[in-house]
N, CA, C and O atoms as a CHARMM CRD file, in Angstrom:
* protein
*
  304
    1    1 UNK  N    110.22700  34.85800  25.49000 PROA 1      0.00000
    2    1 UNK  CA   109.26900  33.82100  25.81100 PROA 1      0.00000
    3    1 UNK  C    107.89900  34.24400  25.29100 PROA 1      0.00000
    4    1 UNK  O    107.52700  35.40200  25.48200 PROA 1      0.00000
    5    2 UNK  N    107.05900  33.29000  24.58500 PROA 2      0.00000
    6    2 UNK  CA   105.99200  33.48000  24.15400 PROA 2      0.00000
    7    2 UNK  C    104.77100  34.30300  25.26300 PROA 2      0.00000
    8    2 UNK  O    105.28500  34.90000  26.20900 PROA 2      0.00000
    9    3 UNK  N    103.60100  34.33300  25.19300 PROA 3      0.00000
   10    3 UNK  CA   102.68500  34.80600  26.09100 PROA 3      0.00000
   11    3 UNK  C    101.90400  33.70700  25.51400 PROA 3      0.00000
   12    3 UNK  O    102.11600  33.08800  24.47100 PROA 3      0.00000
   13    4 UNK  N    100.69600  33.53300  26.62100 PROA 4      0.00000
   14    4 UNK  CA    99.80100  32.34400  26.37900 PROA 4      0.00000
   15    4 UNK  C     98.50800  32.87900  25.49900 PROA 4      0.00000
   16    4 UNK  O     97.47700  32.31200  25.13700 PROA 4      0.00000
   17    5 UNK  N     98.99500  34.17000  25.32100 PROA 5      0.00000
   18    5 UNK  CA    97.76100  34.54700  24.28700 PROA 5      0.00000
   19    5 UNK  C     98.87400  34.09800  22.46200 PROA 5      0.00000
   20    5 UNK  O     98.18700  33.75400  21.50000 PROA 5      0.00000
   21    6 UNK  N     99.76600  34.14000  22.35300 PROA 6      0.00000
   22    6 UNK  CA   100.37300  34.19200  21.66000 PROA 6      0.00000
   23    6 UNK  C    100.37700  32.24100  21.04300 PROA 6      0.00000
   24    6 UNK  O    100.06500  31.63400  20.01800 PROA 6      0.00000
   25    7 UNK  N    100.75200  32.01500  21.97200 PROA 7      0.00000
   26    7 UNK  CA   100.63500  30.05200  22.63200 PROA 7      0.00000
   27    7 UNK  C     99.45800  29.94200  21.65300 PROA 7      0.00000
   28    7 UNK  O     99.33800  29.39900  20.55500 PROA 7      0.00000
   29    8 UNK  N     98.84400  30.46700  22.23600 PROA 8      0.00000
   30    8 UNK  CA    96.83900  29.70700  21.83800 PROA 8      0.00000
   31    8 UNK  C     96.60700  30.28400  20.94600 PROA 8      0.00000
   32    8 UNK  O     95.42900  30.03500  20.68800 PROA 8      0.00000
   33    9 UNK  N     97.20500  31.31500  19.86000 PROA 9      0.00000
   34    9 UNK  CA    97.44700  31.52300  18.40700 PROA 9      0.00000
   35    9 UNK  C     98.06900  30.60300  17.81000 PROA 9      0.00000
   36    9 UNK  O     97.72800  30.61100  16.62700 PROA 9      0.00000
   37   10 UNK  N     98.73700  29.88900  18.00500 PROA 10     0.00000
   38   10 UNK  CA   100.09500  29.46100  17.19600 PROA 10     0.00000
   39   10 UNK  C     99.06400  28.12000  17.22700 PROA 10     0.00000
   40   10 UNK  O     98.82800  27.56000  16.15700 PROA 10     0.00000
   41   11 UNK  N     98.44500  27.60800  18.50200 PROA 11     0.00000
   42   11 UNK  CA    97.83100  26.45500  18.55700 PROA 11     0.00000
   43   11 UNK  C     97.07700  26.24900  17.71900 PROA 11     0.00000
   44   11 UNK  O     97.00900  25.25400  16.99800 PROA 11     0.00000
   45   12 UNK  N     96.04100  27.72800  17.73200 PROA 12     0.00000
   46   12 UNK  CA    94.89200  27.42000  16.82800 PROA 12     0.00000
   47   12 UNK  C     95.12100  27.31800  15.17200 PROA 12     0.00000
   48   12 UNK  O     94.62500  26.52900  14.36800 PROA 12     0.00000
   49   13 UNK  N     96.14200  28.51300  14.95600 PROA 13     0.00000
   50   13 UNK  CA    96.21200  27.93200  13.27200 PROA 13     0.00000
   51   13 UNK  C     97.25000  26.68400  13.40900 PROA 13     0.00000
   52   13 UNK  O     97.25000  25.99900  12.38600 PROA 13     0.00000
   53   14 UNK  N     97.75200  26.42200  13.98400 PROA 14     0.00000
   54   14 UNK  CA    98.83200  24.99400  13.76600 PROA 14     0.00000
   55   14 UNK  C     97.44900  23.74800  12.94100 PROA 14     0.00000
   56   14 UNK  O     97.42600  23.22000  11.83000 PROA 14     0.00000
   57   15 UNK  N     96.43100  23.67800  14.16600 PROA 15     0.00000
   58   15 UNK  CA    95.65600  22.85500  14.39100 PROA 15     0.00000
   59   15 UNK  C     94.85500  22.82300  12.89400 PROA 15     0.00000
   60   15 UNK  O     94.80700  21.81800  12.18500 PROA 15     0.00000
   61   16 UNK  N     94.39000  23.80300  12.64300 PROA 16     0.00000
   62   16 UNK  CA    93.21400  24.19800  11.49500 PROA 16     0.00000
   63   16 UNK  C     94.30200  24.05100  10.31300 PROA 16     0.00000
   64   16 UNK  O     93.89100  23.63400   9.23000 PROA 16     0.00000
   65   17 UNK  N     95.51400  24.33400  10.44200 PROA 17     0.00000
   66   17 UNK  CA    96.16600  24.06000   9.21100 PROA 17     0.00000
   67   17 UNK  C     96.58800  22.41200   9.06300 PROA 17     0.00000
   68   17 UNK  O     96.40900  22.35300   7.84600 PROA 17     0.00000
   69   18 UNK  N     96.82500  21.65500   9.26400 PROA 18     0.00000
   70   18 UNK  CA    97.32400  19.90600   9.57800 PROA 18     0.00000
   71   18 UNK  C     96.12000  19.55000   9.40100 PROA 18     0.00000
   72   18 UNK  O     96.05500  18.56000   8.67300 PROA 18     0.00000
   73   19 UNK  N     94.71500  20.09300   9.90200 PROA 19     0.00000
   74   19 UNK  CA    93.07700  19.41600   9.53800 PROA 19     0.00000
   75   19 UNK  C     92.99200  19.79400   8.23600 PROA 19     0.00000
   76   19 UNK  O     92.36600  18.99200   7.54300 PROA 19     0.00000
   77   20 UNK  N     93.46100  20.85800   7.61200 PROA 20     0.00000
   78   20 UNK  CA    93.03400  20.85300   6.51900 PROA 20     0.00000
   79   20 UNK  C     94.23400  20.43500   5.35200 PROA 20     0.00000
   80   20 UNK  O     93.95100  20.65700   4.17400 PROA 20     0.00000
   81   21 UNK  N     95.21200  19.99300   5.59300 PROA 21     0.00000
   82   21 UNK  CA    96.16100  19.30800   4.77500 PROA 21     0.00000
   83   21 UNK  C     95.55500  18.05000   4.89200 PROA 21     0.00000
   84   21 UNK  O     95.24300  17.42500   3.87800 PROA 21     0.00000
   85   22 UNK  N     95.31100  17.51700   6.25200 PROA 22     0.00000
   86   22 UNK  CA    94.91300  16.42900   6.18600 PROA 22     0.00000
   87   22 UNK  C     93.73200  15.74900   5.09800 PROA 22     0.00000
   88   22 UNK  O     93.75400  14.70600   4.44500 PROA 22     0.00000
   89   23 UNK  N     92.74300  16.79900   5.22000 PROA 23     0.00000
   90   23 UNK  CA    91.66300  17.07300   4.74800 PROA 23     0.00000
   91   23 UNK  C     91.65600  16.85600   3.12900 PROA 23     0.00000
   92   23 UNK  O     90.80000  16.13200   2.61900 PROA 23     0.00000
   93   24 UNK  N     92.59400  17.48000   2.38600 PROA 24     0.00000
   94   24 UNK  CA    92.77300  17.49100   1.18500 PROA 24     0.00000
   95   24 UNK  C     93.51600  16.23000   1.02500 PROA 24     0.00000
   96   24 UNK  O     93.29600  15.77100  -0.09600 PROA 24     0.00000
   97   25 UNK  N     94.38700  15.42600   1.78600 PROA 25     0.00000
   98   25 UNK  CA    95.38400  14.25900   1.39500 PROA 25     0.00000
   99   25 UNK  C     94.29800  13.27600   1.06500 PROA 25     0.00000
  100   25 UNK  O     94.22200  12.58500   0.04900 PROA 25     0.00000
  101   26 UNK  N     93.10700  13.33700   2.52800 PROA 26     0.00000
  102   26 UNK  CA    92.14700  12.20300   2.76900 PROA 26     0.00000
  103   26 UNK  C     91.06700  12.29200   1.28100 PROA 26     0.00000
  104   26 UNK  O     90.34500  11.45800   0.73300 PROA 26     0.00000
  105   27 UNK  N     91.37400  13.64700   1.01200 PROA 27     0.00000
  106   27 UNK  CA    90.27000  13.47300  -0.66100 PROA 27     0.00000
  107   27 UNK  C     90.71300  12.66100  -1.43400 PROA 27     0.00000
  108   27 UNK  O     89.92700  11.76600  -1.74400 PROA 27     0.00000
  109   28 UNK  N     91.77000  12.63100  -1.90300 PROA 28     0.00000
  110   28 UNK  CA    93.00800  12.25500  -2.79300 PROA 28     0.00000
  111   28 UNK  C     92.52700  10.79400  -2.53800 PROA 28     0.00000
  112   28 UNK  O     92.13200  10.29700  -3.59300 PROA 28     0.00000
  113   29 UNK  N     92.43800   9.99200  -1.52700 PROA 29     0.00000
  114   29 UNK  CA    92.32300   8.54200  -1.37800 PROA 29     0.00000
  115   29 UNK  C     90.75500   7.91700  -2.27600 PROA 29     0.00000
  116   29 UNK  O     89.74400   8.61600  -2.33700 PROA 29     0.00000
  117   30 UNK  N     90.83300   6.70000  -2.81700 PROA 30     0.00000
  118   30 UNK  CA    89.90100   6.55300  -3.12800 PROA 30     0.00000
  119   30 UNK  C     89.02400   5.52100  -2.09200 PROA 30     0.00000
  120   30 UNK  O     89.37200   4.35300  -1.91500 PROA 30     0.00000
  121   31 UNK  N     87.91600   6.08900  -1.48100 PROA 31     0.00000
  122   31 UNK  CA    87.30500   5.25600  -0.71200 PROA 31     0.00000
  123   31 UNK  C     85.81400   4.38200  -1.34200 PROA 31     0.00000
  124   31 UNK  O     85.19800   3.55300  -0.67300 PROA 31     0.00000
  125   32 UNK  N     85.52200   4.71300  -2.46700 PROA 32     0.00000
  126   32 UNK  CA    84.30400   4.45300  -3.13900 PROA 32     0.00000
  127   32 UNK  C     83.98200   2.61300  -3.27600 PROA 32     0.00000
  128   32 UNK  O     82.97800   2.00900  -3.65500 PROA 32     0.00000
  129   33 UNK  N     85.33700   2.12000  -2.77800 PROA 33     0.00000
  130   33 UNK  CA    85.16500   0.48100  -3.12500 PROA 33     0.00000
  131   33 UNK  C     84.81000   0.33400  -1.74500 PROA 33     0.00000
  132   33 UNK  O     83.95800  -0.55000  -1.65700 PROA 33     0.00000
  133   34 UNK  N     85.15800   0.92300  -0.41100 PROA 34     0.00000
  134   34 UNK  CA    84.71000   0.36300   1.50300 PROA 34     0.00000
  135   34 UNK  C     83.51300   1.04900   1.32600 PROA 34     0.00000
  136   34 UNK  O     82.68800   0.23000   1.73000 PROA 34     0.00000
  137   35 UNK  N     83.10800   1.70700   1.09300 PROA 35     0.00000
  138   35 UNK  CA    81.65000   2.08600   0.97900 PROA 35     0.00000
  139   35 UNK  C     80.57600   1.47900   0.47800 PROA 35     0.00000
  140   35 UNK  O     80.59300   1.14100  -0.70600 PROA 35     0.00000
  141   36 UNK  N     79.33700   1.20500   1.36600 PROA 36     0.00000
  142   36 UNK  CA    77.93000   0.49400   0.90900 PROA 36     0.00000
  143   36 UNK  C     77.38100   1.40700   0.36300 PROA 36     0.00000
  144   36 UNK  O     77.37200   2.62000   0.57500 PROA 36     0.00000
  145   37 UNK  N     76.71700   0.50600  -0.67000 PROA 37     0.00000
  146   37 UNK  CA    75.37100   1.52500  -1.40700 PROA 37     0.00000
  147   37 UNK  C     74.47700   2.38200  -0.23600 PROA 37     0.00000
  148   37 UNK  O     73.93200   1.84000   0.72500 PROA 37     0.00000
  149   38 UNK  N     74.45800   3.31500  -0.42400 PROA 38     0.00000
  150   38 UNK  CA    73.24600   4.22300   0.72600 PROA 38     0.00000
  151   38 UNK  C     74.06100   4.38100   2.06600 PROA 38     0.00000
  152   38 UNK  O     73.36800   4.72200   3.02500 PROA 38     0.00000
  153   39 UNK  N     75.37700   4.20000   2.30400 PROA 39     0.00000
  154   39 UNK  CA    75.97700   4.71300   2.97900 PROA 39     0.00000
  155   39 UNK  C     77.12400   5.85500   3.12900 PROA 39     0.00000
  156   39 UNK  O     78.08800   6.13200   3.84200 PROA 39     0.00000
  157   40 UNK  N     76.39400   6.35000   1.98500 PROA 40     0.00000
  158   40 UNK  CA    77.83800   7.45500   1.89200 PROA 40     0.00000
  159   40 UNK  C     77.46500   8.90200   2.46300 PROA 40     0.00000
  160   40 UNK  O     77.84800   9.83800   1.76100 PROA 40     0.00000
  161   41 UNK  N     76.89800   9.16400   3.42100 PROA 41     0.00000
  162   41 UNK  CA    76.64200  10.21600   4.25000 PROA 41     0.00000
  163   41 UNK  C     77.92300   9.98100   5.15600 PROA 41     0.00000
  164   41 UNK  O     78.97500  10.62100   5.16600 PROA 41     0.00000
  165   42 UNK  N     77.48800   8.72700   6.02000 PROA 42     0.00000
  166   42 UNK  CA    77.86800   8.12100   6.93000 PROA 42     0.00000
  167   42 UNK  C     79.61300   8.02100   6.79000 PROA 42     0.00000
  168   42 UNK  O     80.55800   8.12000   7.57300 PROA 42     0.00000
  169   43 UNK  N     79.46800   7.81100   5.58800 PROA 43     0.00000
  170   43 UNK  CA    81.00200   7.71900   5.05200 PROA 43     0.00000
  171   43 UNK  C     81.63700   9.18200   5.07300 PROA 43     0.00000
  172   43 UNK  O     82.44200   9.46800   5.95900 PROA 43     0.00000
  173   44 UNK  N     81.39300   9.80300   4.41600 PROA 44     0.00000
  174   44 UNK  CA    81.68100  11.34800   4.57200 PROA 44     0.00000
  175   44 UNK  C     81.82800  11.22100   6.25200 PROA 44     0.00000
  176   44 UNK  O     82.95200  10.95500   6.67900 PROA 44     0.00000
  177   45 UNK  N     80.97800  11.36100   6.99300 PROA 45     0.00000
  178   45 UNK  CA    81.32900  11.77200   8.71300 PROA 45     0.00000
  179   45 UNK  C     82.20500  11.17600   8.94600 PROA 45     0.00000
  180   45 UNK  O     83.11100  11.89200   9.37100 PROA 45     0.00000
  181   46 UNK  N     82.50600   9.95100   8.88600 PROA 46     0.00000
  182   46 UNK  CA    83.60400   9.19900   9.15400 PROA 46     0.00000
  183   46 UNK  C     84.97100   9.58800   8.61200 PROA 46     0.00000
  184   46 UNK  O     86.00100   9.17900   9.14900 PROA 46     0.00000
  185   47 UNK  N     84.97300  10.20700   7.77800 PROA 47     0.00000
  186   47 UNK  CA    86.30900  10.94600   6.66400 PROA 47     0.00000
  187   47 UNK  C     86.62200  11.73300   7.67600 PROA 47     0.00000
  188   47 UNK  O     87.58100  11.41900   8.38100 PROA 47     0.00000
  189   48 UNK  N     85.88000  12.90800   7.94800 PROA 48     0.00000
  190   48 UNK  CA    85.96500  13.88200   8.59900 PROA 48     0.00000
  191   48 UNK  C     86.38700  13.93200  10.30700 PROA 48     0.00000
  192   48 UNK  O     86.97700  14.83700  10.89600 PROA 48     0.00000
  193   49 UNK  N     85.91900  12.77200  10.79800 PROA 49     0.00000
  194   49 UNK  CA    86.47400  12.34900  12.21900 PROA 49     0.00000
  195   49 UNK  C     87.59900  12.06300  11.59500 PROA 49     0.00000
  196   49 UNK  O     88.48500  12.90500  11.44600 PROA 49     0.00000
  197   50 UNK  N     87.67300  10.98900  11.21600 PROA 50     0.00000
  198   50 UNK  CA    89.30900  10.95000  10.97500 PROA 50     0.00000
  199   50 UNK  C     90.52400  11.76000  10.64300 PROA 50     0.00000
  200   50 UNK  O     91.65500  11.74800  11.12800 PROA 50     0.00000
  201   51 UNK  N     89.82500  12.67700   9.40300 PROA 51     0.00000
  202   51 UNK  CA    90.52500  13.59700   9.19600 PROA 51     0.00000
  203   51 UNK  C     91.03800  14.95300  10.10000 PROA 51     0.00000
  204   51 UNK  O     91.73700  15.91900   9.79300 PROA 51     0.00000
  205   52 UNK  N     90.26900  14.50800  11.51000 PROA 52     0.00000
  206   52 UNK  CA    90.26400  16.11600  12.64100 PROA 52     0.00000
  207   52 UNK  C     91.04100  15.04800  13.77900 PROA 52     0.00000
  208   52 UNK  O     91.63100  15.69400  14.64500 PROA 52     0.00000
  209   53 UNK  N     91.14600  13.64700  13.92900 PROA 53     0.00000
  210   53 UNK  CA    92.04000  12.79300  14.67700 PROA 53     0.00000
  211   53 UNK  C     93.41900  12.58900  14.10200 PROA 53     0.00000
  212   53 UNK  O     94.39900  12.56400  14.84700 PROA 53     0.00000
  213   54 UNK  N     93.49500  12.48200  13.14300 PROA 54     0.00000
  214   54 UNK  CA    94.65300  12.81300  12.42100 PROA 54     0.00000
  215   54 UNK  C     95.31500  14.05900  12.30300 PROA 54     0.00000
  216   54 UNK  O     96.48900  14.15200  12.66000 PROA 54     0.00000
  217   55 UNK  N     94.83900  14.80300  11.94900 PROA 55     0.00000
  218   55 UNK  CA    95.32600  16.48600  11.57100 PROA 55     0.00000
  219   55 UNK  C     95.89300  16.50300  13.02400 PROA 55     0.00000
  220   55 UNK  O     97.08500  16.41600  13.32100 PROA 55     0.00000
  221   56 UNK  N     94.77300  16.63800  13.93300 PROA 56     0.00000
  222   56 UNK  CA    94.95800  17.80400  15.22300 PROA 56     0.00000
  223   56 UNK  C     96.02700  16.63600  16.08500 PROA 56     0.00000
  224   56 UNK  O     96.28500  16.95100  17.24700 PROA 56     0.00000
  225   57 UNK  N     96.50200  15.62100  15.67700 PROA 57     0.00000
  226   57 UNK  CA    97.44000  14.57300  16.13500 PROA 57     0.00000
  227   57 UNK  C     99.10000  15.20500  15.85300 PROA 57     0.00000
  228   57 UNK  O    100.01800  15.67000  16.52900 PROA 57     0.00000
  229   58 UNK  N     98.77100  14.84300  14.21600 PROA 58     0.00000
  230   58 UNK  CA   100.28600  16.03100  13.88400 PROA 58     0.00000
  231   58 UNK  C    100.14300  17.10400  13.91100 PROA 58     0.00000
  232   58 UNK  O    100.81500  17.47200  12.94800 PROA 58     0.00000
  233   59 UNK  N     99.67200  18.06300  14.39800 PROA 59     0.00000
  234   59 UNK  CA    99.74100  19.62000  15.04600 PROA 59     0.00000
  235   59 UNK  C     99.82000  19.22200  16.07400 PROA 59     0.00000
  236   59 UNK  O    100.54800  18.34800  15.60300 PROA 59     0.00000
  237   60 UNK  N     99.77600  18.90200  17.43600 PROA 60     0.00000
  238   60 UNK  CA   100.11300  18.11200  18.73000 PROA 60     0.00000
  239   60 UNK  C    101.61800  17.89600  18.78400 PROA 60     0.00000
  240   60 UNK  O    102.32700  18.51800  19.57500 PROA 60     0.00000
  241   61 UNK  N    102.19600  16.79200  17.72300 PROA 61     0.00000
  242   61 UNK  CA   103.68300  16.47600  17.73600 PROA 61     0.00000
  243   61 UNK  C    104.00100  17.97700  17.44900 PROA 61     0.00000
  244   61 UNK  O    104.41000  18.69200  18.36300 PROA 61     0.00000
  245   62 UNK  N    103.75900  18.61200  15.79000 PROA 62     0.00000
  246   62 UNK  CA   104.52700  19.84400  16.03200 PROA 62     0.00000
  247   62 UNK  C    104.84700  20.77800  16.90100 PROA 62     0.00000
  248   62 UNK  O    105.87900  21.40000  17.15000 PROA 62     0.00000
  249   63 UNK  N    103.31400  20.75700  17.49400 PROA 63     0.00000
  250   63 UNK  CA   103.43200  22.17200  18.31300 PROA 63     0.00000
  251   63 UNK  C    104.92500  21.08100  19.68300 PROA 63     0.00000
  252   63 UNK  O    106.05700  21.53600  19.84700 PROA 63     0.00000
  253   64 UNK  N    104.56400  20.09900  20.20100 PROA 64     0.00000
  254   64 UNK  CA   105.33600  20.00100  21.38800 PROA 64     0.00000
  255   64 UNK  C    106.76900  19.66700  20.86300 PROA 64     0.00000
  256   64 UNK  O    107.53000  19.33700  21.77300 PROA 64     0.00000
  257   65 UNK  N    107.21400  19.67200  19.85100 PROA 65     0.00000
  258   65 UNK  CA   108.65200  19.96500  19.04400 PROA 65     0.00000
  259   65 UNK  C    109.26800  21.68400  18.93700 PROA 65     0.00000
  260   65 UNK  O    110.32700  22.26100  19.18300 PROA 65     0.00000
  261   66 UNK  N    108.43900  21.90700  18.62200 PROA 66     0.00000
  262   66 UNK  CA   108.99700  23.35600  18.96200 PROA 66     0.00000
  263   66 UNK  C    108.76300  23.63900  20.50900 PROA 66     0.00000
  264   66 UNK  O    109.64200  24.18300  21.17700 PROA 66     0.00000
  265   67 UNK  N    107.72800  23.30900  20.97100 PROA 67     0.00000
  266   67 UNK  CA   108.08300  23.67100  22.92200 PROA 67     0.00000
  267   67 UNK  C    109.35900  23.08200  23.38700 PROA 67     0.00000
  268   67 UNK  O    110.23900  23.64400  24.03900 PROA 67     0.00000
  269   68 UNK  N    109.32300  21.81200  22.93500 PROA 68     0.00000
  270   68 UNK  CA   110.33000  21.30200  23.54100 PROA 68     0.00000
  271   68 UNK  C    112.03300  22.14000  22.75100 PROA 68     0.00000
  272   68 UNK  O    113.13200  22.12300  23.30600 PROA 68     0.00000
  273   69 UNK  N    111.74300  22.71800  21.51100 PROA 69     0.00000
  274   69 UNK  CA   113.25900  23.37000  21.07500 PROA 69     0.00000
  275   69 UNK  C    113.40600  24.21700  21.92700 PROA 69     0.00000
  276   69 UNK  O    114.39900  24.15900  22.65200 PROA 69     0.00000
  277   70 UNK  N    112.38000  25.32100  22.08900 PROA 70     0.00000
  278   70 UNK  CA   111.98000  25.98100  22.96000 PROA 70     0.00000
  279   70 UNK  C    112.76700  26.27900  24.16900 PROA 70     0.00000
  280   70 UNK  O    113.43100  27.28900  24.40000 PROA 70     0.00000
  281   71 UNK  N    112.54900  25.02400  25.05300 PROA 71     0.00000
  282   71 UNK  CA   112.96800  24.51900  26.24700 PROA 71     0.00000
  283   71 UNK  C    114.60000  24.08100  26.43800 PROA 71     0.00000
  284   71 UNK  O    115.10200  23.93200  27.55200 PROA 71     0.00000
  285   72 UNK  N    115.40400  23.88600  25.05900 PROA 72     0.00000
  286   72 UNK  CA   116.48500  23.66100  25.28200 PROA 72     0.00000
  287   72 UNK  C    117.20600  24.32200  25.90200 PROA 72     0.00000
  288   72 UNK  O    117.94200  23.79700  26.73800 PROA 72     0.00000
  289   73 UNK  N    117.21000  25.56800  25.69600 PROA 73     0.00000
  290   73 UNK  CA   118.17600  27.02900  26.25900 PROA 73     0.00000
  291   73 UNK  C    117.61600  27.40600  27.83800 PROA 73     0.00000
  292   73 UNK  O    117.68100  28.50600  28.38700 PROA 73     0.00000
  293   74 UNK  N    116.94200  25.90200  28.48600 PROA 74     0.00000
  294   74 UNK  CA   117.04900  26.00400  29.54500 PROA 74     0.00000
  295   74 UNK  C    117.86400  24.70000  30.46100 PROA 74     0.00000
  296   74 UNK  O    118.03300  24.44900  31.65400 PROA 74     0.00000
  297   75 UNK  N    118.23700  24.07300  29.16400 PROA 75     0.00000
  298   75 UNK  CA   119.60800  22.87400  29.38100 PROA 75     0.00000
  299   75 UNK  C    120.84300  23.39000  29.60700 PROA 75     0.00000
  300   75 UNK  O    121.65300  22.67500  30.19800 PROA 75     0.00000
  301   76 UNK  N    121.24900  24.79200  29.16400 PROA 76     0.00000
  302   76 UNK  CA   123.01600  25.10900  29.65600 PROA 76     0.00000
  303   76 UNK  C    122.78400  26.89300  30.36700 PROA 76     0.00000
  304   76 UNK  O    123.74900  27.50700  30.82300 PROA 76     0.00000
């Protein structure tokens, strides 16, 4: 069985890794046509929320997929 120092490793790079896949997918998109002239600061922040609501969303499912495999070998 894991330790919760071990837990809150696995959490933290799970998390930072899925933000930053995310991160690179969300470059890849072209957003330059939803964007106003003189709003592309604004636009950038908005990438970036999204991209840390997204990421840290699928690191969430992963991580509770493996808890839950985890947890099977307490079914028999």
């Amino acid at each position: 069985m894991f330790s919760i120092g071990q837990q809150a490793i696995i959490g933290i790079i799970s998390h930072l890794l899925f933000i930053y896949l995310t991160w690179r997918l969300m470059m890849s998109i072209n957003f330059e046509p939803l964007i106003r002239k003189g709003r592309a600061k604004e636009a950038q922040i908005l990438i970036l929320f999204l991209t840390i609501v997204i990421g840290s969303g699928v690191s969430r499912f992963f991580l509770e997929v493996l808890q839950w495999s985890r947890d099977l070998n307490h079914l028999f």
